[in-house]
Kinemage of the C-alpha trace (Angstrom):
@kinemage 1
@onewidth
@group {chain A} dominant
@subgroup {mainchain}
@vectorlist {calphas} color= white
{ca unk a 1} P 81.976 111.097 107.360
{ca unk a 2} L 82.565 109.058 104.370
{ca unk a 3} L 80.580 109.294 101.228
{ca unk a 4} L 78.844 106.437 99.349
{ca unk a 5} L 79.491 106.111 95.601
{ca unk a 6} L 77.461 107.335 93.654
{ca unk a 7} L 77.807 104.540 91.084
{ca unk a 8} L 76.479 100.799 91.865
{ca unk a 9} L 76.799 97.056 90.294
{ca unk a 10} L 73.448 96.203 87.414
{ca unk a 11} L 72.355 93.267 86.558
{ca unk a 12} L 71.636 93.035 83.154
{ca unk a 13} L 69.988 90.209 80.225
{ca unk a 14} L 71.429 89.623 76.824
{ca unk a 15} L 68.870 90.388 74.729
{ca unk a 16} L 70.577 87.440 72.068
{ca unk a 17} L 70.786 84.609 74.266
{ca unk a 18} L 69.125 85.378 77.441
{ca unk a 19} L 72.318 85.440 79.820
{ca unk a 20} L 72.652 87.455 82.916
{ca unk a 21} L 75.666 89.108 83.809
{ca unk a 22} L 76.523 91.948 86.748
{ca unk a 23} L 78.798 94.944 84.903
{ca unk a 24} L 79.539 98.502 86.883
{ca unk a 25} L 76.933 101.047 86.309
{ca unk a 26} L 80.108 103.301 84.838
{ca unk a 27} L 82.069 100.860 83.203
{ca unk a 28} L 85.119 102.123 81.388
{ca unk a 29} L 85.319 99.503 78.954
{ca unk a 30} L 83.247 97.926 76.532
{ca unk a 31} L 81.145 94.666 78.212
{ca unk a 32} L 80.393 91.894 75.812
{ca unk a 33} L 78.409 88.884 76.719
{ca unk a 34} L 80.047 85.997 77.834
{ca unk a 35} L 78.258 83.228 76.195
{ca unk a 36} L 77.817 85.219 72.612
{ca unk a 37} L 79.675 87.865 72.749
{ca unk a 38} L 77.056 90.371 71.663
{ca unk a 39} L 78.154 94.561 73.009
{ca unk a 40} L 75.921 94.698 75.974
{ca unk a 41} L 77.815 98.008 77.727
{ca unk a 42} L 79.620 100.949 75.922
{ca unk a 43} L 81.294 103.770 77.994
{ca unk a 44} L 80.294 107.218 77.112
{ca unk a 45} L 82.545 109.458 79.970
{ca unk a 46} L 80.285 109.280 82.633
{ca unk a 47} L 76.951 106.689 82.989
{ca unk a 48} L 78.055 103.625 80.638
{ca unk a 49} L 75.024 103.116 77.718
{ca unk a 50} L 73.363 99.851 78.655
{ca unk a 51} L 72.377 97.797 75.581
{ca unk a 52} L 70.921 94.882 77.356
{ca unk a 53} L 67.791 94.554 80.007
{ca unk a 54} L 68.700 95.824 83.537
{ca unk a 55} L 67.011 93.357 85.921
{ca unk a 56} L 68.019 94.711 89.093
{ca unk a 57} L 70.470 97.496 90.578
{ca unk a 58} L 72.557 95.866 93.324
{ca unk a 59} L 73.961 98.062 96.195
């Protein structure tokens, strides 16, 4: 039996310019924005700290 992970894909909104992006719910690495480069995703260990709006978790 394999397991499913227990992490999953987010959409989330800059809360600066309104653009959507899809980061990893435990993202390693910082995520900036793409259009203004505003810190939208900081990793903390475990569960990254989400800065922006999360619109939708994908599976």
């Amino acid at each position: 039996m394999i397991k499913e992970p227990v992490s999953k894909f987010v959409k989330i909104r800059c809360p600066k310019c309104r653009n959507e992006q899809i980061t990893f719910g435990k993202s390693a690495t910082k995520v900036n924005c793409l259009v203004c480069g505003k810190v939208l995703v900081e990793p903390t260990g475990g569960k990254s700290k989400i800065k922006a709006r999360i619109l939708e978790i994908l599976d």
